[in-house]
N, C-alpha and C positions, 0 to 999 in steps of 0.2 A: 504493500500500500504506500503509496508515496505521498498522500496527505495525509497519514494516521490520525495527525496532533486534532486537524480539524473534525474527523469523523468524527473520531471518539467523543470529541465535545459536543456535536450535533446531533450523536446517537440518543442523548436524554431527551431531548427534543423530539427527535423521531419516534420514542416512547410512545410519545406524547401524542401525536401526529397522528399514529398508526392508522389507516383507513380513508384519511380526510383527504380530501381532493382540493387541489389551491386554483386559486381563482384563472392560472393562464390553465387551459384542458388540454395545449401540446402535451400529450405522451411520449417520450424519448427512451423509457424500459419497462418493461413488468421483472418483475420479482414473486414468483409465486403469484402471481395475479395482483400485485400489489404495486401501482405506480409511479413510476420516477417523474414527475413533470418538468416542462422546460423549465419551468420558474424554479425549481429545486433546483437543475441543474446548473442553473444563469447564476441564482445565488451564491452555490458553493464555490463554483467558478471567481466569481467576484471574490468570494471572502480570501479564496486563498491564494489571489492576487495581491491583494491587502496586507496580508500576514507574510508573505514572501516579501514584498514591496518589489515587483515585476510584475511590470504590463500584460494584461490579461494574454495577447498575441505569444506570450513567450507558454506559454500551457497550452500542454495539447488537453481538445476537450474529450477526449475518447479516456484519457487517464483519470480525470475529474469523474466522468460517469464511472468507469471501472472503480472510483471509490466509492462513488453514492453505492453502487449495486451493494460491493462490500458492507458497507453500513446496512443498507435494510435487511442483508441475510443476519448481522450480528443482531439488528433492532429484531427480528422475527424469533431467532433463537431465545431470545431474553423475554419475551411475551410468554414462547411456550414455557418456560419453566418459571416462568412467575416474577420475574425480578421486577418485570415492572409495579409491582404492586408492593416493594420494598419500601418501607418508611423513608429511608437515605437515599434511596432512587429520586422516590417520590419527589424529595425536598428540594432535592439537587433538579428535577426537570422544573422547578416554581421557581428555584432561584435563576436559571436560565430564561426561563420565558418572561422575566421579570426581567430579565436584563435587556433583553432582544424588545421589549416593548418600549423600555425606557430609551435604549436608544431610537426606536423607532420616533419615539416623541422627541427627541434632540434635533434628528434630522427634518422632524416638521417644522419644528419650531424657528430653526433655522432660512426654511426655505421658506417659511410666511414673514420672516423681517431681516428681509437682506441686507446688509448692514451700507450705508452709501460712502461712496471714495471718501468724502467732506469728515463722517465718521471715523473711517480709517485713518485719515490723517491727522484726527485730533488727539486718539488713541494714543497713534504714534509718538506727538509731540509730550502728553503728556508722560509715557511709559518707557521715553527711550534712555533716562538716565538710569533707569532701574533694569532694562536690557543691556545696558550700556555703564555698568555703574563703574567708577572711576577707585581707583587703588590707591591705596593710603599707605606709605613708607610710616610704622605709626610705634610708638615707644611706652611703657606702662612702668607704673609704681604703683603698688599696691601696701597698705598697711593696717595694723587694726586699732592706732591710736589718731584722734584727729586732731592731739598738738603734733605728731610726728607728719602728719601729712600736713598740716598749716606751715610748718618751720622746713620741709621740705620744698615746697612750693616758693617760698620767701630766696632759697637757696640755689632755686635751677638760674640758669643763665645761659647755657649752652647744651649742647648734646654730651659734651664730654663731662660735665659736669651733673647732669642729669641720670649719665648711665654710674658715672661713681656713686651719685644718690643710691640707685638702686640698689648695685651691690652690697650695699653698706643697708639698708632697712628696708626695703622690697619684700613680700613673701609671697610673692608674685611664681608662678612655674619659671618666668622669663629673667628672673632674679642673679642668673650665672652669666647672662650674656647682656645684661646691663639692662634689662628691660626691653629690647630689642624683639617689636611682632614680627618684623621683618613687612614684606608688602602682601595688605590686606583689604578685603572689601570692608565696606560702613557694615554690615552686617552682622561681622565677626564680634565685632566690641558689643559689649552687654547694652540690653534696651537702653537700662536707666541710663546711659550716659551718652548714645548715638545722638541725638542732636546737639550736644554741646562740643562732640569731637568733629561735626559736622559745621562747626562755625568758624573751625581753626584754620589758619593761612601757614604757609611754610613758614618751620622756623617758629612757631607759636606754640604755648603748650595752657593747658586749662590753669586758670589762677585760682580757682576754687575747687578743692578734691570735689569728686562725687561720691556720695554716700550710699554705695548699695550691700544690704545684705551686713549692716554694722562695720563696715569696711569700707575705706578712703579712698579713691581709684585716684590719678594724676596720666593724663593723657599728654605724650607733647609730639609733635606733627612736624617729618621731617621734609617727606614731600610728596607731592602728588600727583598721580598718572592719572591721565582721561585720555581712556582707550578712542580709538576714531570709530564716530557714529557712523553704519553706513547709510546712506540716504534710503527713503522710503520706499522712491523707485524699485530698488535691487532687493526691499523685503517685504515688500507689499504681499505679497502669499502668504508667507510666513507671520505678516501681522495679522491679517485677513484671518488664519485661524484661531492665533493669540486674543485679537478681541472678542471673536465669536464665543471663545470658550469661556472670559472672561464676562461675557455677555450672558452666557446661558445659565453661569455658577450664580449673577446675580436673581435670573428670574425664578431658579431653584429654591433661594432663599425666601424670596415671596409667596413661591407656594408653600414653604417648609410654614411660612408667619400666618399664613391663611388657613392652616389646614388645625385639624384637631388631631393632634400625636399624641398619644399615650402610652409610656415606657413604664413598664412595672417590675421589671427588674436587670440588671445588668449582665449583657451576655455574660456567659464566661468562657 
């Protein structure tokens, strides 16, 4: 079988299926009297275009059908001995048709609010430092008294004098190499203190520690790289799915606010 991975995932479904006639009526195989339609065929086709990431032309379709056959002889064998009616079967073919639905509604919802160029571009402008976010050559002192970080702070002046601070009362991981993050994104540095190492110019360091967690942090900023944005032009696809996706996680939310959920107790 050379699509195994796909069958076997399609075969809970074909459980499921078993009998049901889908809405294109081209016939392309029986199985025991049991039929493959083109639209089965189109689909699995498609998927395991998808999941390879090669163009449907590069699959022969006569292999695609030689798996569907495969599939419904394994879905047929599992009927007669009962498996379909297995608890774990059972759950596993609801969490798939649950899946396969919900994406079906992605792909509608999509295709009822197409997102317009004006759109994409604003995405763009607003998201591209955050695709693009820029690198911070960045140095730490950390301590757990705040006269030691107050009388540190009074004390930097320079990078070399900053990293002898640290050596010296740091208990920082970066403590052995003077404080030294080396080049990192805004991200790395703990929340509480991201926007105020985000205010720093080269050469700057925070004049007031921050206090997270009973501990002084002292940030100082040696320099900063900003990667080259590419223009929208060359990733308009690539945005085109970025906002869509961001677009769909917002309308999820809405329905998450709308809807009446009731959890009573926590997977385990």
């Amino acid at each position: 079988m050379k699509f195994l991975k796909l069958t076997v995932l399609s075969l809970s479904l074909g459980l499921f299926c078993n009998g049901l006639v889908f809405a294109d009526g081209a016939i392309v195989a029986k199985v025991n009297n049991q039929p493959i339609s083109q639209a089965q065929h189109q689909s699995a086709w498609q998927k395991i275009a998808e999941e390879n990431r090669v163009p449907l032309e590069v699959l022969k379709s006569a292999d695609v059908l030689d798996d569907l056959i495969n599939m419904e002889l394994m879905a047929q064998k599992s009927v007669e001995l009962g498996l379909d009616q297995n608890p774990a079967v059972r759950n596993r073919i609801e969490v798939v048709l649950r899946e396969l639905l919900a994406e079906s509604y992605a792909q509608y919802y999509q295709q009822e609010n197409p997102m317009s160029q004006s759109q994409l571009e604003a995405v763009y402008e607003k998201e591209k430092d955050t695709l693009w976010p820029k690198r911070l050559k960045l140095w730490e002192i950390i301590v757990d008294q705040q006269s030691i970080a107050t009388k540190i702070v009074n004390e930097i002046d320079s990078f070399e004098r900053f990293s002898k601070l640290a050596r010296r009362y740091s208990i920082s991981d970066y403590r052995d190499v003077g404080g030294s993050l080396g080049w990192v994104k805004l991200p790395a540095v703990l929340e509480e203190a991201q926007a105020l190492v985000a205010t720093l110019g080269e050469g700057e360091w925070l004049k007031k520690p921050v206090e997270i967690n009973n501990r002084w942090h002292i940030y100082m900023l040696e320099k900063i790289h900003q990667p080259d944005v590419q223009p929208f032009e060359q990733v308009s696809e690539s945005m085109q799915q970025y906002a869509e996706k961001q677009r769909l996680s917002h309308h999820v939310k809405g329905l998450r606010n709308e809807a009446k959920i009731e959890i009573f107790s926590s997977p385990k």
